[in-house]
Jmol script that loads the backbone (N, CA, C; Angstrom):
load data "model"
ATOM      1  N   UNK A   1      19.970 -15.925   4.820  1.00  0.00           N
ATOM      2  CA  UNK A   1      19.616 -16.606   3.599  1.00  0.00           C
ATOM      3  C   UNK A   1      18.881 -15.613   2.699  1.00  0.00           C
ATOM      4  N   UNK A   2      18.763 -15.874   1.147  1.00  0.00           N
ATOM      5  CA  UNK A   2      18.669 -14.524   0.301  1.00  0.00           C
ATOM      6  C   UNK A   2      16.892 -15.085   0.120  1.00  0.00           C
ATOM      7  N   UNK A   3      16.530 -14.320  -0.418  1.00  0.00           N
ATOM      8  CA  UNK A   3      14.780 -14.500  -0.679  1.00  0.00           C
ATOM      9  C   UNK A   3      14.361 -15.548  -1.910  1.00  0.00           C
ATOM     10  N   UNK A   4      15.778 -15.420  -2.883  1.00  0.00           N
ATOM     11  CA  UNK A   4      15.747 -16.066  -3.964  1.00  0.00           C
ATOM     12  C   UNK A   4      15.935 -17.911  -3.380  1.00  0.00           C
ATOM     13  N   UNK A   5      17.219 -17.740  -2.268  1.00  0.00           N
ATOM     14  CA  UNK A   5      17.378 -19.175  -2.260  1.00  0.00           C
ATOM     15  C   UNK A   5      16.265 -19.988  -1.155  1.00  0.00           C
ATOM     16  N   UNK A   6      15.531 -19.128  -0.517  1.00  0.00           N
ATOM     17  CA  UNK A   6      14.665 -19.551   0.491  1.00  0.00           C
ATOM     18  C   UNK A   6      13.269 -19.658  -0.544  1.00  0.00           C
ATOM     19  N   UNK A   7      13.137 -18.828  -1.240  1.00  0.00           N
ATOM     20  CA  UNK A   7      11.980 -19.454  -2.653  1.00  0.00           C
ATOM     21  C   UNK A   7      12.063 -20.899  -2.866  1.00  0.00           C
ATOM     22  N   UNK A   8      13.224 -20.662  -3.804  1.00  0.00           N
ATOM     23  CA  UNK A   8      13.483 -22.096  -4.288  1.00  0.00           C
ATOM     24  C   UNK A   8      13.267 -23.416  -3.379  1.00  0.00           C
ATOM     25  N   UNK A   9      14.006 -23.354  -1.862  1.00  0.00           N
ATOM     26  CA  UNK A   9      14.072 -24.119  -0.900  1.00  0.00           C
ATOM     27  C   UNK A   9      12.547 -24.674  -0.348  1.00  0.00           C
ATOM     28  N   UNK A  10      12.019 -23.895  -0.240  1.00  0.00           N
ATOM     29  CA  UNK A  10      10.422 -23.968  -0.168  1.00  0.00           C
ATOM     30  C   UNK A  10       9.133 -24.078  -1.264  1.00  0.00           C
ATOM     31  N   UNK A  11      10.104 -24.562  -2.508  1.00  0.00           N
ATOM     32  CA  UNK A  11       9.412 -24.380  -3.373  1.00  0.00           C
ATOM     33  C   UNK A  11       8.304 -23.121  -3.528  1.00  0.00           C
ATOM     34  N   UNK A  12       8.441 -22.142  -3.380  1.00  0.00           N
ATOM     35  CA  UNK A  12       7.360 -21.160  -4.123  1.00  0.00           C
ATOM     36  C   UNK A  12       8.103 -19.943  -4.753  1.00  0.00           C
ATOM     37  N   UNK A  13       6.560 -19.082  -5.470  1.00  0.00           N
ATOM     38  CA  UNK A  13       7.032 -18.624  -6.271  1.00  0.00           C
ATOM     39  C   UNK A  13       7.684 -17.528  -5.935  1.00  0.00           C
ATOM     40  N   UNK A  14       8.647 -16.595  -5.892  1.00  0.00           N
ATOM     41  CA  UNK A  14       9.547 -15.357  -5.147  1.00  0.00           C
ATOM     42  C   UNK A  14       7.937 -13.971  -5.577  1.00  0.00           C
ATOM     43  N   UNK A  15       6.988 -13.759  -6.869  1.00  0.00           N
ATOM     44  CA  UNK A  15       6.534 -12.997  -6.993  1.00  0.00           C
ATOM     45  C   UNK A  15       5.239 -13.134  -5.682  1.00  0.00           C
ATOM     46  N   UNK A  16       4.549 -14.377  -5.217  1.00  0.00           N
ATOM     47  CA  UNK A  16       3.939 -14.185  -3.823  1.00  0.00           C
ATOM     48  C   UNK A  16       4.723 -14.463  -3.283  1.00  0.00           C
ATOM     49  N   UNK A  17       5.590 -13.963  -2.876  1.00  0.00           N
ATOM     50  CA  UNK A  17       6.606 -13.981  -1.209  1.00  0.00           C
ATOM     51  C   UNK A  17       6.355 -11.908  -1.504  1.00  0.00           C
ATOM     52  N   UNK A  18       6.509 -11.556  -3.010  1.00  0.00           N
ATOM     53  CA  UNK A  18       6.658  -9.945  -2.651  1.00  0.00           C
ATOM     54  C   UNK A  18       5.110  -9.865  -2.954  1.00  0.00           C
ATOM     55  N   UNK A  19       4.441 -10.147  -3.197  1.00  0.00           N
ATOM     56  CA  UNK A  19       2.898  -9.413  -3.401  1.00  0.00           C
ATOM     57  C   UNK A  19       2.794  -8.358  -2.425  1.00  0.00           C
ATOM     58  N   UNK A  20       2.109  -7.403  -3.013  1.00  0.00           N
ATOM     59  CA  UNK A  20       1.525  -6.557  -1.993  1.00  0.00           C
ATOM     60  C   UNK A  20       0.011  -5.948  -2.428  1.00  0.00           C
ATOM     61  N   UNK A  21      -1.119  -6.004  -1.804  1.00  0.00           N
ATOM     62  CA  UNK A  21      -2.338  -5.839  -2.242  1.00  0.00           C
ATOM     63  C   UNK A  21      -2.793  -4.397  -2.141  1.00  0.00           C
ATOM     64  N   UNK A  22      -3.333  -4.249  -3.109  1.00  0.00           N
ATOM     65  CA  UNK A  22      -3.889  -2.920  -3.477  1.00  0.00           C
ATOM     66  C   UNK A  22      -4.998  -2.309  -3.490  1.00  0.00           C
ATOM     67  N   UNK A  23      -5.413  -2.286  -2.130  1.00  0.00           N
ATOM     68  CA  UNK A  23      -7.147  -2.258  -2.154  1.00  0.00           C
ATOM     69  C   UNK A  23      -7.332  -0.491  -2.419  1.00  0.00           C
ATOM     70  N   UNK A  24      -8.484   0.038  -3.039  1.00  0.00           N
ATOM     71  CA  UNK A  24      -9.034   1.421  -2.765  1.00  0.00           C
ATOM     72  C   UNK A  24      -9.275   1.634  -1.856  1.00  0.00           C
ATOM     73  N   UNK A  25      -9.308   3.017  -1.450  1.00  0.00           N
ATOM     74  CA  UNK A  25      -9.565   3.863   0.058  1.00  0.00           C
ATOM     75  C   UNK A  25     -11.238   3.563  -0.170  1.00  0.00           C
ATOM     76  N   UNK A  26     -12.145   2.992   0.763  1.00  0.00           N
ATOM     77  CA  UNK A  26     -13.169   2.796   0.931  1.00  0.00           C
ATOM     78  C   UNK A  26     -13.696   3.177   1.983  1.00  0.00           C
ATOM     79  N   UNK A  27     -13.322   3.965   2.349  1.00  0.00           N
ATOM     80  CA  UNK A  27     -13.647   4.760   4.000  1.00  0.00           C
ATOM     81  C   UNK A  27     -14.723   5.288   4.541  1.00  0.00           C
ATOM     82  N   UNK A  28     -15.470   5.937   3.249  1.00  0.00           N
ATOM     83  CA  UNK A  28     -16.322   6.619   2.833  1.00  0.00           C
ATOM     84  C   UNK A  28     -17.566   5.528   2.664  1.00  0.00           C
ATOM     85  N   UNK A  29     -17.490   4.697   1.869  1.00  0.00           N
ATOM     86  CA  UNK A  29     -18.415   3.670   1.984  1.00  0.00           C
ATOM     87  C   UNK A  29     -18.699   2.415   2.748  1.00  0.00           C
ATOM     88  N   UNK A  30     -17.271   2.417   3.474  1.00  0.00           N
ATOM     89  CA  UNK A  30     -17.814   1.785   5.060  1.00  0.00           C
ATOM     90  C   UNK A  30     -18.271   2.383   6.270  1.00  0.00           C
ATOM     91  N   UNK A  31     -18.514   3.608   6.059  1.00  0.00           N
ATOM     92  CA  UNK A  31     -19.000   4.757   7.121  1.00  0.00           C
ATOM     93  C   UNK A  31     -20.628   4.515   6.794  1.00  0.00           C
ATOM     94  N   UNK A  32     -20.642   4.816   5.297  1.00  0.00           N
ATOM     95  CA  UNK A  32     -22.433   4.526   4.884  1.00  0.00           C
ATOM     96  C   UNK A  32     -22.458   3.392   5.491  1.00  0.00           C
ATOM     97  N   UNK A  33     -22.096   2.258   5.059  1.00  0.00           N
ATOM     98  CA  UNK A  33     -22.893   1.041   5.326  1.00  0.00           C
ATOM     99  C   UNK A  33     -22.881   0.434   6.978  1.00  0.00           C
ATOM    100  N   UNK A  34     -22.082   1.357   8.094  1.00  0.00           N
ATOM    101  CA  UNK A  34     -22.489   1.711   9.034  1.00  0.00           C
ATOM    102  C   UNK A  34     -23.414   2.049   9.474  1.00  0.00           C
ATOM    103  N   UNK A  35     -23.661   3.031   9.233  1.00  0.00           N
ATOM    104  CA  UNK A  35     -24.872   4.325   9.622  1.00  0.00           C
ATOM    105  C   UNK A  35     -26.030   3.212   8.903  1.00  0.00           C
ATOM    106  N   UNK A  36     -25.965   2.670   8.146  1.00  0.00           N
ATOM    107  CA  UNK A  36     -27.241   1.817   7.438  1.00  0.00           C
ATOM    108  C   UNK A  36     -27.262   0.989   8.381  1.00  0.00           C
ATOM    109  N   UNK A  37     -26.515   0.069   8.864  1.00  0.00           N
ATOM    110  CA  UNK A  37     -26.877  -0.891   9.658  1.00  0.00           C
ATOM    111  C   UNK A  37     -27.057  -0.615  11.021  1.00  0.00           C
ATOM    112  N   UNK A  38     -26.782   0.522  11.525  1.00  0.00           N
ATOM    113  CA  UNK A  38     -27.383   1.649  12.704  1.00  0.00           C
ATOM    114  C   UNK A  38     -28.070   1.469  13.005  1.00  0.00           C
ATOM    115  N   UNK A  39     -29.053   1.789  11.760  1.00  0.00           N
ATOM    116  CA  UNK A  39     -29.941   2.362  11.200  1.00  0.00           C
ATOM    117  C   UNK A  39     -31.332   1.210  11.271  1.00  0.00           C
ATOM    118  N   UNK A  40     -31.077   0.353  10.201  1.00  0.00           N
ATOM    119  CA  UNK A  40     -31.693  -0.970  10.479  1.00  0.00           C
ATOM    120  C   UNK A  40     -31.119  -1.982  10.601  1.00  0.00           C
ATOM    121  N   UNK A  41     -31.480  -2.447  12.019  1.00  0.00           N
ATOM    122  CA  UNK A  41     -30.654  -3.590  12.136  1.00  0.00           C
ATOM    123  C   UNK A  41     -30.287  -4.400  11.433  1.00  0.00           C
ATOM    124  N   UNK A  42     -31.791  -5.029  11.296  1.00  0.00           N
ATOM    125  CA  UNK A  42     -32.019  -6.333  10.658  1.00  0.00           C
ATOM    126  C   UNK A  42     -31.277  -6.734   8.898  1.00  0.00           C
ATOM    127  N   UNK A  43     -30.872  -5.232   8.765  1.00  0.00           N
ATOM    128  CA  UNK A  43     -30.125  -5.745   7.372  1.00  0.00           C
ATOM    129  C   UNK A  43     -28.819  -5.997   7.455  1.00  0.00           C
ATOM    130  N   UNK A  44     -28.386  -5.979   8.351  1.00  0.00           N
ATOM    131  CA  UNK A  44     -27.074  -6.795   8.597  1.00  0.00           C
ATOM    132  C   UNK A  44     -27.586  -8.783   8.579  1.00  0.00           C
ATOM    133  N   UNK A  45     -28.781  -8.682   8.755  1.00  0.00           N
ATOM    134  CA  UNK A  45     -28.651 -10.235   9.466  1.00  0.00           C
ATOM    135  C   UNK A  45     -28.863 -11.056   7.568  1.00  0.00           C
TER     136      UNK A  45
END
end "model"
wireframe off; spacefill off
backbone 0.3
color backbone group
């Protein structure tokens, strides 16, 4: 079955069936906020 007629069939929209999310490389600032919560616990809580 094609993507177009399984949209329709299911009612939704074909542009979220293709979404694809685009987050930034944040790698770097989940390493800090690691080492911070290492660091002191209690600021995680």
């Amino acid at each position: 079955m094609s993507q177009r007629r399984a949209c329709v069939v299911l009612s939704i929209d074909r542009s979220s069936v293709r979404y694809r999310r685009r987050r930034p490389d944040d790698a770097h600032i989940r390493e800090a906020m690691k080492q911070v919560a290492s660091e002191r616990r209690r600021f995680g809580y």
